[in-house]
PDB file of N, CA, C and O in Angstrom:
ATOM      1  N   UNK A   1       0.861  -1.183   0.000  1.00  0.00           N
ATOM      2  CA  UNK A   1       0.000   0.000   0.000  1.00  0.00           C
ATOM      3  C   UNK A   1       0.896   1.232   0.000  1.00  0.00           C
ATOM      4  O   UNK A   1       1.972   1.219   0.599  1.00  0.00           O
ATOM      5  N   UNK A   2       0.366   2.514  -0.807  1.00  0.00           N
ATOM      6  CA  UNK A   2       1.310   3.470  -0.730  1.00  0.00           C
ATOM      7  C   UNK A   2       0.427   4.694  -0.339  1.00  0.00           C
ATOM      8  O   UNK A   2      -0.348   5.119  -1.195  1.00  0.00           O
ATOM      9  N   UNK A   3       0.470   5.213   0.710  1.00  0.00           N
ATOM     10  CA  UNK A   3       0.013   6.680   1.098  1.00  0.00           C
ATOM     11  C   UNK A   3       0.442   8.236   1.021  1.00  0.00           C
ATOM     12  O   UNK A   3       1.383   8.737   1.635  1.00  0.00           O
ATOM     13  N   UNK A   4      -0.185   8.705   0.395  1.00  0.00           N
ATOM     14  CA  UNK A   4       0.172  10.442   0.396  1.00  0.00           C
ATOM     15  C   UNK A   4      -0.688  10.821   0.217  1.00  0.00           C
ATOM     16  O   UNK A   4      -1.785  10.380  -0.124  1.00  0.00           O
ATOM     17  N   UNK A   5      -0.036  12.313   0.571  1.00  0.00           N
ATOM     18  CA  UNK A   5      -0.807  13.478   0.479  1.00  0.00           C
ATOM     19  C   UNK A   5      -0.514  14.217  -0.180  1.00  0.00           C
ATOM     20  O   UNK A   5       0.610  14.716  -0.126  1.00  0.00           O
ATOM     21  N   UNK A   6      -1.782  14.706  -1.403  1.00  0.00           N
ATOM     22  CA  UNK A   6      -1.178  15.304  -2.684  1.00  0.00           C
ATOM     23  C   UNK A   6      -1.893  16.561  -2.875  1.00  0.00           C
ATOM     24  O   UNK A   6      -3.074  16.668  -3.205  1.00  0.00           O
ATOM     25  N   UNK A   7      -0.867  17.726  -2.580  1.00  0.00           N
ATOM     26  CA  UNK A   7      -1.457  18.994  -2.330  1.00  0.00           C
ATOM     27  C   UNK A   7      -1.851  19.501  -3.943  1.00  0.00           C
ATOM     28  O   UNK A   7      -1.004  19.192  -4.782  1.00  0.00           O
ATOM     29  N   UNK A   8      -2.969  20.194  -4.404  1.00  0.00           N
ATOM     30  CA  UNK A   8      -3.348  20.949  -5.547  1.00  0.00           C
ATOM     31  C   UNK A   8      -3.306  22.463  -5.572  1.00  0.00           C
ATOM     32  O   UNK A   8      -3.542  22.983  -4.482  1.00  0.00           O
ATOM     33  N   UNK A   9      -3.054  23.285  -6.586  1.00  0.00           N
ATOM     34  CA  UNK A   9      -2.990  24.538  -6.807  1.00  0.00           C
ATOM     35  C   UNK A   9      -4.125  24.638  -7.685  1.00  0.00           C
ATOM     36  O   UNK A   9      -4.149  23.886  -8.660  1.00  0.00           O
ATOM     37  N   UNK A  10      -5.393  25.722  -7.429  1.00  0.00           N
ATOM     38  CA  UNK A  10      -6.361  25.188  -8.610  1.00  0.00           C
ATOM     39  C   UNK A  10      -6.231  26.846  -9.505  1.00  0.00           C
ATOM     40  O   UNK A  10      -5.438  27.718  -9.147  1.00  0.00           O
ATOM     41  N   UNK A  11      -7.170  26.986 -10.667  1.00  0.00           N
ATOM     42  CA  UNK A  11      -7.431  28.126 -10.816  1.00  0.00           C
ATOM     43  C   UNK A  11      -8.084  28.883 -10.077  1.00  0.00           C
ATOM     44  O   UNK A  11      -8.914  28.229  -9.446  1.00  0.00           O
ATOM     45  N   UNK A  12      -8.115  30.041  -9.830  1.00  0.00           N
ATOM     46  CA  UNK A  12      -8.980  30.896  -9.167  1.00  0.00           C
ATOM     47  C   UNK A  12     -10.707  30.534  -9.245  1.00  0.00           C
ATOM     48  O   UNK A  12     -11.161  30.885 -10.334  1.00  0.00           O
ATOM     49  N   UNK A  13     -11.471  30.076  -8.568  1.00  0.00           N
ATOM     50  CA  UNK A  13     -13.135  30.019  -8.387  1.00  0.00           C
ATOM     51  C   UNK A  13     -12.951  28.456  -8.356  1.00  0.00           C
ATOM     52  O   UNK A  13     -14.012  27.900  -8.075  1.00  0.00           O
ATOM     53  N   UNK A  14     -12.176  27.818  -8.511  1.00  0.00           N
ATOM     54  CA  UNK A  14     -12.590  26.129  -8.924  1.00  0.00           C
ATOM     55  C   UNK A  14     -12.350  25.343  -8.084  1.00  0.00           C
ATOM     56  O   UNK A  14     -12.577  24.160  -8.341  1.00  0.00           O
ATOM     57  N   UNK A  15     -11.847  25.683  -6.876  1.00  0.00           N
ATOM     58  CA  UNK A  15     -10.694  24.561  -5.674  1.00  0.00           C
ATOM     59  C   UNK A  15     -12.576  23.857  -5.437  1.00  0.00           C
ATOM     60  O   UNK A  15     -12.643  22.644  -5.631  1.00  0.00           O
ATOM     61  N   UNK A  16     -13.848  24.509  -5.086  1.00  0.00           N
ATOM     62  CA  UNK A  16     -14.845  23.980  -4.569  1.00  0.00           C
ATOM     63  C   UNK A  16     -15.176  22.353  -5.903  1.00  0.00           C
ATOM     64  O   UNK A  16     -15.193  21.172  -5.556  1.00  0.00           O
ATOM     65  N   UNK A  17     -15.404  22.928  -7.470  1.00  0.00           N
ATOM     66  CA  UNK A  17     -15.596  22.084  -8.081  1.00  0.00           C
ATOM     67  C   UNK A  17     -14.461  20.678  -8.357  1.00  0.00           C
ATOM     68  O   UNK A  17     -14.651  19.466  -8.461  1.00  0.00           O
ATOM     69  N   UNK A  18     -13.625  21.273  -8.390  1.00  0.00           N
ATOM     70  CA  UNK A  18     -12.312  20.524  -8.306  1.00  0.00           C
ATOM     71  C   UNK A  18     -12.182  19.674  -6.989  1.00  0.00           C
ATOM     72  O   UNK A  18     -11.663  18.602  -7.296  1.00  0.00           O
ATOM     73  N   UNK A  19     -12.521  19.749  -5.294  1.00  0.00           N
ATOM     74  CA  UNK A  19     -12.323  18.828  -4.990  1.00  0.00           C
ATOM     75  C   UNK A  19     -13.733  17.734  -4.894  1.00  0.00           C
ATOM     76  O   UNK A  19     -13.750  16.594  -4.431  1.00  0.00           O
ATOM     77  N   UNK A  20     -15.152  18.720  -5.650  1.00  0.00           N
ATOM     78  CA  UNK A  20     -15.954  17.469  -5.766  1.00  0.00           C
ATOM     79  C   UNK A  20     -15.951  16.550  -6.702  1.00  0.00           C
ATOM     80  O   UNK A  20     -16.609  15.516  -6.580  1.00  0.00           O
ATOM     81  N   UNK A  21     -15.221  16.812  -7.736  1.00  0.00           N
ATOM     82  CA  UNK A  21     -14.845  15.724  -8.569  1.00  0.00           C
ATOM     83  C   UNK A  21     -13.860  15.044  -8.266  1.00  0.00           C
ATOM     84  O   UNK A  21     -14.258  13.880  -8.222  1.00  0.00           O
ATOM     85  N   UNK A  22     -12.740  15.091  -8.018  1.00  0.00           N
ATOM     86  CA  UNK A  22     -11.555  14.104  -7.405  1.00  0.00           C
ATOM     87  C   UNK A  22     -12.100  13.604  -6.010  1.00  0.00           C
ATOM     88  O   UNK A  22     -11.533  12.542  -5.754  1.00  0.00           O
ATOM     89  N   UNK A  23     -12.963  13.953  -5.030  1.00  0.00           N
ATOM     90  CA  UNK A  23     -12.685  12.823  -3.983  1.00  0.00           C
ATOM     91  C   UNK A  23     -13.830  12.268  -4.017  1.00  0.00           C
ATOM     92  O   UNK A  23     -14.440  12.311  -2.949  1.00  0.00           O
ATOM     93  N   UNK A  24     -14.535  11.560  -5.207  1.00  0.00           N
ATOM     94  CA  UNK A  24     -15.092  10.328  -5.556  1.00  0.00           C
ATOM     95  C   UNK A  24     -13.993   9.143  -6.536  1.00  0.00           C
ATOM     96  O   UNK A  24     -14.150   8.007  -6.984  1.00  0.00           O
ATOM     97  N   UNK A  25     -13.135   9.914  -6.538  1.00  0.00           N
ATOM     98  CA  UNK A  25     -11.910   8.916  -7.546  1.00  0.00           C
ATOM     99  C   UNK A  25     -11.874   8.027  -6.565  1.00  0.00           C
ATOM    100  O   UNK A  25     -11.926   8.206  -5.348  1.00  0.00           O
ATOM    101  N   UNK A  26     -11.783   7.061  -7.183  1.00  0.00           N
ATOM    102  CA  UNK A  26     -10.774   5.471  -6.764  1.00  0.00           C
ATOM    103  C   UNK A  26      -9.201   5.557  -5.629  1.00  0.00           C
ATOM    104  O   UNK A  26      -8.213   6.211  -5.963  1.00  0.00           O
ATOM    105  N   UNK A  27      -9.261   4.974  -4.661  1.00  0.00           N
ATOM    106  CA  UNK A  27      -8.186   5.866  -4.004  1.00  0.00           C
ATOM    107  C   UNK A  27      -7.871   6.989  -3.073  1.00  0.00           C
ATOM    108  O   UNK A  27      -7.111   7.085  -2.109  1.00  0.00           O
ATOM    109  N   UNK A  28      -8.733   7.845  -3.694  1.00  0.00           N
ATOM    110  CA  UNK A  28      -8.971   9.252  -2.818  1.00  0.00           C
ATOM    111  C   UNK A  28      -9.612   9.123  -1.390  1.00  0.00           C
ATOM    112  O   UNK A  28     -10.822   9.325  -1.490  1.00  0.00           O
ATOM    113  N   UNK A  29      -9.192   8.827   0.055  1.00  0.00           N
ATOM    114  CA  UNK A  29      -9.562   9.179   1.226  1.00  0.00           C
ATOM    115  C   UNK A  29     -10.560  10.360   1.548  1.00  0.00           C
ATOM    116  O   UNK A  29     -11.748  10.435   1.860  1.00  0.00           O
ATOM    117  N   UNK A  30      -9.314  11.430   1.282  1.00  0.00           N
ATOM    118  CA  UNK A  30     -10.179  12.502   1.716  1.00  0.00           C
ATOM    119  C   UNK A  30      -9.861  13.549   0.328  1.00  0.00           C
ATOM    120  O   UNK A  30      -8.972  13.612  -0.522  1.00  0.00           O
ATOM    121  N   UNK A  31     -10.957  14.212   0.594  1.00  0.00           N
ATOM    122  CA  UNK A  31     -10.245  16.001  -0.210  1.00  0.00           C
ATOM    123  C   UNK A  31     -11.186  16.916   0.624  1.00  0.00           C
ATOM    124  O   UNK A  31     -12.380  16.793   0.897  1.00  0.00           O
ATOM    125  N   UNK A  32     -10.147  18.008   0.990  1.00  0.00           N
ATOM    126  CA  UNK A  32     -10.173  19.291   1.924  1.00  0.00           C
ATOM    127  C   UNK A  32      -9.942  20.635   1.017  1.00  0.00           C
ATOM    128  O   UNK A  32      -9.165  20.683   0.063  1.00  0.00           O
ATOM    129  N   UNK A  33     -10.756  21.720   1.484  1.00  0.00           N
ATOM    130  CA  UNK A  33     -10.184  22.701   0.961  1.00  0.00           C
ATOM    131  C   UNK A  33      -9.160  23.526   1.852  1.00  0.00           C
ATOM    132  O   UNK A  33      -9.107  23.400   3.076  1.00  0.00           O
ATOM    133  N   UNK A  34      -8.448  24.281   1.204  1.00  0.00           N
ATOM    134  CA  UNK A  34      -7.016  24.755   2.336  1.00  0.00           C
ATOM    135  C   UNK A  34      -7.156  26.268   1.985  1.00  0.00           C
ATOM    136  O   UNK A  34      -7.872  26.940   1.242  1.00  0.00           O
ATOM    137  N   UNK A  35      -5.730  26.579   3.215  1.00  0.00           N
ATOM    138  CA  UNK A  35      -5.866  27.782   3.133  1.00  0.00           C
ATOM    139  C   UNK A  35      -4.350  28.185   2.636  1.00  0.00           C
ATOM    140  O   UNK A  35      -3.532  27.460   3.202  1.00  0.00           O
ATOM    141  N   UNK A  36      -3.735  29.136   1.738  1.00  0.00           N
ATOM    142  CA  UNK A  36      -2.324  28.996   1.792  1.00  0.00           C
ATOM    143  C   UNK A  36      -2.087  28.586   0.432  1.00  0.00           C
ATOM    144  O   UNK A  36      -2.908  28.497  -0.481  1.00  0.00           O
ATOM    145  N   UNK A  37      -0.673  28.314   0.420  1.00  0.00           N
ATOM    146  CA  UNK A  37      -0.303  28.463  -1.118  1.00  0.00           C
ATOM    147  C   UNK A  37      -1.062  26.922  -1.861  1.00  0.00           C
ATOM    148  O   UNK A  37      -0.506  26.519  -2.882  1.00  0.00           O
ATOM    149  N   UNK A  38      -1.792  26.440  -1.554  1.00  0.00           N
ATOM    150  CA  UNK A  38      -2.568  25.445  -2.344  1.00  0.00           C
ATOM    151  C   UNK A  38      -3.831  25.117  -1.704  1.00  0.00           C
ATOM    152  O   UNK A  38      -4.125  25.111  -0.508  1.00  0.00           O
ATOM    153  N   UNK A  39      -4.560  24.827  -2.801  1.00  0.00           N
ATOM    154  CA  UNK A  39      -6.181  24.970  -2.427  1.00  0.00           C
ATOM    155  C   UNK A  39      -6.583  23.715  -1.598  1.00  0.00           C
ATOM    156  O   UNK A  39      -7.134  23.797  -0.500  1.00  0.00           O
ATOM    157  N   UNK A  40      -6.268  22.571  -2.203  1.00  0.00           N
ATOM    158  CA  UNK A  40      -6.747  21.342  -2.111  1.00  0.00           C
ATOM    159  C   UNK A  40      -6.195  20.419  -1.136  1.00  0.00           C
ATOM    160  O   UNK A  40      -5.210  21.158  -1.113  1.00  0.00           O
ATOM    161  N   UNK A  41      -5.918  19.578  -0.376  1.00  0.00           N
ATOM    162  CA  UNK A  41      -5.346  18.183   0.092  1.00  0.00           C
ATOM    163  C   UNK A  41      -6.143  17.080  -0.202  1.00  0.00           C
ATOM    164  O   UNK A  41      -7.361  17.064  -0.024  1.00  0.00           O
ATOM    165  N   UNK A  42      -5.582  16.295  -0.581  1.00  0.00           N
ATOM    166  CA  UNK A  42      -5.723  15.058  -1.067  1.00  0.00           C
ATOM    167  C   UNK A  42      -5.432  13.959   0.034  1.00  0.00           C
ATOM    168  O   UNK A  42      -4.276  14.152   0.413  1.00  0.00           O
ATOM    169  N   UNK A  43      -6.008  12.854   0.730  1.00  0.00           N
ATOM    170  CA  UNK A  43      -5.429  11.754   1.162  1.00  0.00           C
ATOM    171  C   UNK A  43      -5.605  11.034  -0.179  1.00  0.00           C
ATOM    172  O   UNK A  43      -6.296  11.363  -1.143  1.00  0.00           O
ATOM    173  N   UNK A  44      -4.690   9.808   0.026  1.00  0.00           N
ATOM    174  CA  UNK A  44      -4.929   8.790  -1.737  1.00  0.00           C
ATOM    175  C   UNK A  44      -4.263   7.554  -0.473  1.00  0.00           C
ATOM    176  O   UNK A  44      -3.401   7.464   0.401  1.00  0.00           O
ATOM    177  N   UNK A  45      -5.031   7.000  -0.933  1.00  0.00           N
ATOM    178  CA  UNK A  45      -4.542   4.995  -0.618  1.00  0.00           C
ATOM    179  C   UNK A  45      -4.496   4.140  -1.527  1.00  0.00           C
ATOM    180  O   UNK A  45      -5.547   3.627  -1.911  1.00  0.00           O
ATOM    181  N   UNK A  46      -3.187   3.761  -2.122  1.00  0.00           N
ATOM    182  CA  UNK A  46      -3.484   3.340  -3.634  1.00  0.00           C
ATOM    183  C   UNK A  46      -2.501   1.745  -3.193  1.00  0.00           C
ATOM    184  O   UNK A  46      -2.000   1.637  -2.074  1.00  0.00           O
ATOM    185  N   UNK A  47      -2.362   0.630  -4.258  1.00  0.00           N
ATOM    186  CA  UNK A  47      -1.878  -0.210  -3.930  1.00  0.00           C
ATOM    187  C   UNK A  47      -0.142  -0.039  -4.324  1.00  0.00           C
ATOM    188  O   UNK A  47       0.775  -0.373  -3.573  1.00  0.00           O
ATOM    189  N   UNK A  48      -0.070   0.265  -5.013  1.00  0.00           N
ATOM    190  CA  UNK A  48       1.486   0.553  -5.881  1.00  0.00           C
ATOM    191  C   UNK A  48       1.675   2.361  -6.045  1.00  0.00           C
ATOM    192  O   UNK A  48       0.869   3.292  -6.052  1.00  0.00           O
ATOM    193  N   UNK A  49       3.368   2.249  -6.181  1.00  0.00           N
ATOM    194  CA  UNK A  49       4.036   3.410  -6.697  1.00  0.00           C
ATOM    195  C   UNK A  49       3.295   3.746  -8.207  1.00  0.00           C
ATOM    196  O   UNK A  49       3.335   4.910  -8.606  1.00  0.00           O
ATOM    197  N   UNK A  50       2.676   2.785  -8.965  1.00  0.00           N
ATOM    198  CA  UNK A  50       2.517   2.890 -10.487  1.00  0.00           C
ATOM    199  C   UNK A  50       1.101   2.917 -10.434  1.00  0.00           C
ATOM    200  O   UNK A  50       0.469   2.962 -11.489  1.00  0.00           O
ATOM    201  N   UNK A  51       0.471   2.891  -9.235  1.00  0.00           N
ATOM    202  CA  UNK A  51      -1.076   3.491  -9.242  1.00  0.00           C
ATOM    203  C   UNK A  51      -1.085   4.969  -8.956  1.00  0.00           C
ATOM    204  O   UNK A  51      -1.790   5.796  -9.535  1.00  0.00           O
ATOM    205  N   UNK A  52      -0.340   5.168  -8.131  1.00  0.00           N
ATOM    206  CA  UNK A  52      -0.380   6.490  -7.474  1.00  0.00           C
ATOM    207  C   UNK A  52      -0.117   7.362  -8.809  1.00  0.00           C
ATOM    208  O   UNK A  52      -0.961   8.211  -9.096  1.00  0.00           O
ATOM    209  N   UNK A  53       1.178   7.167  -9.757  1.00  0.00           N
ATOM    210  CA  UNK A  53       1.514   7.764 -10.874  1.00  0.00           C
ATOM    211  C   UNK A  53       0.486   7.876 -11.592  1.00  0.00           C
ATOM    212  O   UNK A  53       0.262   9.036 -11.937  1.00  0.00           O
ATOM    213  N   UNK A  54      -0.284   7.052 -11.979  1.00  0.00           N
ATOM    214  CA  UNK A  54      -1.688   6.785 -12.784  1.00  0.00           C
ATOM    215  C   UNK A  54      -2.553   7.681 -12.360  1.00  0.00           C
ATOM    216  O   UNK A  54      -2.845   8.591 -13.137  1.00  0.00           O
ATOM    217  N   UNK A  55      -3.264   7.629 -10.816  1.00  0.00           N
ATOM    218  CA  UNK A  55      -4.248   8.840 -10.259  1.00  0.00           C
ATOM    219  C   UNK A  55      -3.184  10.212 -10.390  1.00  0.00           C
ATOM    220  O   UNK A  55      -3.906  11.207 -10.320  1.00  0.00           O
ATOM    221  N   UNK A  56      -2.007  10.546 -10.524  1.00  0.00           N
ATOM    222  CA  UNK A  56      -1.317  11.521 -10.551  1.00  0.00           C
ATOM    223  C   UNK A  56      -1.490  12.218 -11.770  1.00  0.00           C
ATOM    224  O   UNK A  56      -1.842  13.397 -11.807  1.00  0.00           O
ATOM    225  N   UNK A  57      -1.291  11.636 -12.613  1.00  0.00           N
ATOM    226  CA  UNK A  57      -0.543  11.896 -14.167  1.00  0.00           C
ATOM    227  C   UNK A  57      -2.342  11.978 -14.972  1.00  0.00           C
ATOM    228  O   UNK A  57      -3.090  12.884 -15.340  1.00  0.00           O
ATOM    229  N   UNK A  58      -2.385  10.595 -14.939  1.00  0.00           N
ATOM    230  CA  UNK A  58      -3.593  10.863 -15.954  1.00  0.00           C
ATOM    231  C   UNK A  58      -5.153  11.189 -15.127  1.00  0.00           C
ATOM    232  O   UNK A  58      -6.062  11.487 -15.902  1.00  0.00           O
ATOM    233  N   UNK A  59      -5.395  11.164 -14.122  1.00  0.00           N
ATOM    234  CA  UNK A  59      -6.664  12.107 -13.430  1.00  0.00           C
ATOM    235  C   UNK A  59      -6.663  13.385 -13.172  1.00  0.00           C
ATOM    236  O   UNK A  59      -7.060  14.338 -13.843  1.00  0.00           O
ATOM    237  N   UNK A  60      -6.063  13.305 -11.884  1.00  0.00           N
ATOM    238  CA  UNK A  60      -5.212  14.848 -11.569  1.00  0.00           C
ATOM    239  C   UNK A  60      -5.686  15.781 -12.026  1.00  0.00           C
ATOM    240  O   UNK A  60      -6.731  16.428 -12.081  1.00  0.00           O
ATOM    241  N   UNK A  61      -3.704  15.697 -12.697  1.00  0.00           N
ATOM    242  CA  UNK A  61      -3.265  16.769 -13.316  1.00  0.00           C
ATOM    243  C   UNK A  61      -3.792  17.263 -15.145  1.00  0.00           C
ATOM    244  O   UNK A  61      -3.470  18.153 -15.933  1.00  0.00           O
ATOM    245  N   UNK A  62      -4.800  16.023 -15.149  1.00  0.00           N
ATOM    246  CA  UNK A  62      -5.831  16.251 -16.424  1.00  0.00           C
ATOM    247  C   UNK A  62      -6.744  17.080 -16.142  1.00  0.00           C
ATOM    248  O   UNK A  62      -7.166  17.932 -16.924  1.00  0.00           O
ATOM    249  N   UNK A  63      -7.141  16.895 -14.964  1.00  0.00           N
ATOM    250  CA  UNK A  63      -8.324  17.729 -14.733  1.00  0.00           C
ATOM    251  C   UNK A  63      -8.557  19.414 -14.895  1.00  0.00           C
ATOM    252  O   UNK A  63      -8.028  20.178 -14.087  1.00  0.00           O
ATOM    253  N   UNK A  64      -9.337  19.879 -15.933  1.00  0.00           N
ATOM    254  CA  UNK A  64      -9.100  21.308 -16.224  1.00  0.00           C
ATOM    255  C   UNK A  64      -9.467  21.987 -14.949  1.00  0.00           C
ATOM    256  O   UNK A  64     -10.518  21.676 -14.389  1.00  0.00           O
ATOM    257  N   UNK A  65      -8.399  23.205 -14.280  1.00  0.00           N
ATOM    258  CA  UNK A  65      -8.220  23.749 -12.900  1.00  0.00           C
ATOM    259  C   UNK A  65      -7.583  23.724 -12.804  1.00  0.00           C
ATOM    260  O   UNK A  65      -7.059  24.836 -12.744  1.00  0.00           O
ATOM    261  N   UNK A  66      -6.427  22.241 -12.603  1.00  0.00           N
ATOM    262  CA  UNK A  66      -5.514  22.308 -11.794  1.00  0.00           C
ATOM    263  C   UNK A  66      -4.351  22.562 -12.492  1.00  0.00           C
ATOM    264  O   UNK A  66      -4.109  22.094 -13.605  1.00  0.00           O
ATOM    265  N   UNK A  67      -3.436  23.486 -11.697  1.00  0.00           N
ATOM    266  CA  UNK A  67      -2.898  24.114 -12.123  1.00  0.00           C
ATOM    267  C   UNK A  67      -1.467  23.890 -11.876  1.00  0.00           C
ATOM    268  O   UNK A  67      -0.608  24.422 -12.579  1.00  0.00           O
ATOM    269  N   UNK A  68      -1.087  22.808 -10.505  1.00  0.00           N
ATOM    270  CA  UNK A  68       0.125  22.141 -10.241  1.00  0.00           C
ATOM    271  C   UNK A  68      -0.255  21.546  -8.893  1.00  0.00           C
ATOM    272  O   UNK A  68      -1.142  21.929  -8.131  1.00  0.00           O
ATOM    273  N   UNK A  69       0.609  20.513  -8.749  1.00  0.00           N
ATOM    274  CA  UNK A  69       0.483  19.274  -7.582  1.00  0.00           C
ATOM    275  C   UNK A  69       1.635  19.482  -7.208  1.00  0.00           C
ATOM    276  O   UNK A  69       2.570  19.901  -7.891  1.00  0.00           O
ATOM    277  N   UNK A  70       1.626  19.077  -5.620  1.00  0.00           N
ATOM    278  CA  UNK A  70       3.049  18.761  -4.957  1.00  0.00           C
ATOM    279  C   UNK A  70       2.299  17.117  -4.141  1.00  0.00           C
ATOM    280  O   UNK A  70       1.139  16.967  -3.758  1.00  0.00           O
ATOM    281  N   UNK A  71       3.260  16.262  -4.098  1.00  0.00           N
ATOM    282  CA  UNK A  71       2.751  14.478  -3.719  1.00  0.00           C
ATOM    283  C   UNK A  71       3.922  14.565  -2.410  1.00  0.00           C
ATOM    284  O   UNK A  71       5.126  14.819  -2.419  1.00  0.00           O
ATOM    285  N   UNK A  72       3.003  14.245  -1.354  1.00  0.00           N
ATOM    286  CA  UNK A  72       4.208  13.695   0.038  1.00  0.00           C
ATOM    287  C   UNK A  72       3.987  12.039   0.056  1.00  0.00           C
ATOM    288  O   UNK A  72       2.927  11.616   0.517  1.00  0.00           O
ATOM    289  N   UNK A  73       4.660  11.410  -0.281  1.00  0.00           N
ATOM    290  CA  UNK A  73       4.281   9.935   0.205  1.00  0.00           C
ATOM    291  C   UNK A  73       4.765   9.397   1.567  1.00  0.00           C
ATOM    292  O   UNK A  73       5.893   8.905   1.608  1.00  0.00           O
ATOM    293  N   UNK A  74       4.149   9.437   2.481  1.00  0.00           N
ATOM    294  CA  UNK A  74       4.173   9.424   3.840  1.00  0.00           C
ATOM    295  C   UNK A  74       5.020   7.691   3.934  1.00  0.00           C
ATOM    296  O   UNK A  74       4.779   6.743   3.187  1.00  0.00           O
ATOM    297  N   UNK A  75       5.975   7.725   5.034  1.00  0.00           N
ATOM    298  CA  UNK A  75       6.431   6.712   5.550  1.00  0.00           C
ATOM    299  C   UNK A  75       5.933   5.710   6.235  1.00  0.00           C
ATOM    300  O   UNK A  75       5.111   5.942   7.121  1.00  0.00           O
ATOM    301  N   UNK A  76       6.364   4.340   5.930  1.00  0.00           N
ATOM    302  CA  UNK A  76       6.033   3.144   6.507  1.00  0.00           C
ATOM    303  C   UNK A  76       5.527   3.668   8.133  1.00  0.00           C
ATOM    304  O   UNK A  76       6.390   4.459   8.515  1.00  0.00           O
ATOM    305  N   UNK A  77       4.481   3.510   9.170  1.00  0.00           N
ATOM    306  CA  UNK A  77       4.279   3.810  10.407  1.00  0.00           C
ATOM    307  C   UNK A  77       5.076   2.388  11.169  1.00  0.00           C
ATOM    308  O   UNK A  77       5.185   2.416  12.394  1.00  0.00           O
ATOM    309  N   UNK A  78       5.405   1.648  10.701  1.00  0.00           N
ATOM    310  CA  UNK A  78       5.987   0.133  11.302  1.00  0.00           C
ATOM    311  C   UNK A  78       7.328   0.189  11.174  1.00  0.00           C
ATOM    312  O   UNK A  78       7.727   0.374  10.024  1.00  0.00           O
ATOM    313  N   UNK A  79       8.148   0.082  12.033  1.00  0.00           N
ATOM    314  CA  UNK A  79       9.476  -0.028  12.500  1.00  0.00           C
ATOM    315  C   UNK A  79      10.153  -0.670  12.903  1.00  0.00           C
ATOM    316  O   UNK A  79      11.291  -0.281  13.167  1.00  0.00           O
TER     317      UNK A  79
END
C-alpha cells in the first residue's frame, strides 16, 4: 500500500468544483479545501508506486483547474 498526500494549486473560483470531482476517484480518502499556497489536500490509498503515478498523471493533473500538484508519500508507520 502506498500513502500520500497530494497537495493541488487550482485556478482561481474552482478549488470547490475541483475537490468534488476528485474525492469520488478510486483511491482518494479525503479532499479538503485549504488555506495557503494550495487549495486542495488530497489523502490517496493506492496499492502501488505505479497506481499512485496513474491517479497523478492521468486524473489529476488532467483535470481542467488544476494548475500544479506537490505528492508527500508518507512513511512506513511500522518499524
Amino acid at each position: 500500500m502506498v500513502s500520500a498526500y497530494v497537495l493541488v494549486k487550482t485556478d482561481p473560483g474552482t478549488d470547490e468544483a475541483i475537490r468534488k470531482k476528485i474525492e469520488n476517484v478510486e483511491g482518494v480518502v479525503s479532499a479538503e479545501l485549504a488555506y495557503g499556497s494550495y487549495d486542495v489536500i488530497l489523502k490517496v490509498d493506492v496499492k502501488s508506486a505505479e497506481e499512485l503515478d496513474s491517479f497523478i498523471f492521468e486524473k489529476l493533473r488532467k483535470t481542467p483547474g488544476v494548475k500544479d500538484t506537490l505528492t508527500v508519500i508518507t512513511a512506513s508507520t511500522k518499524r
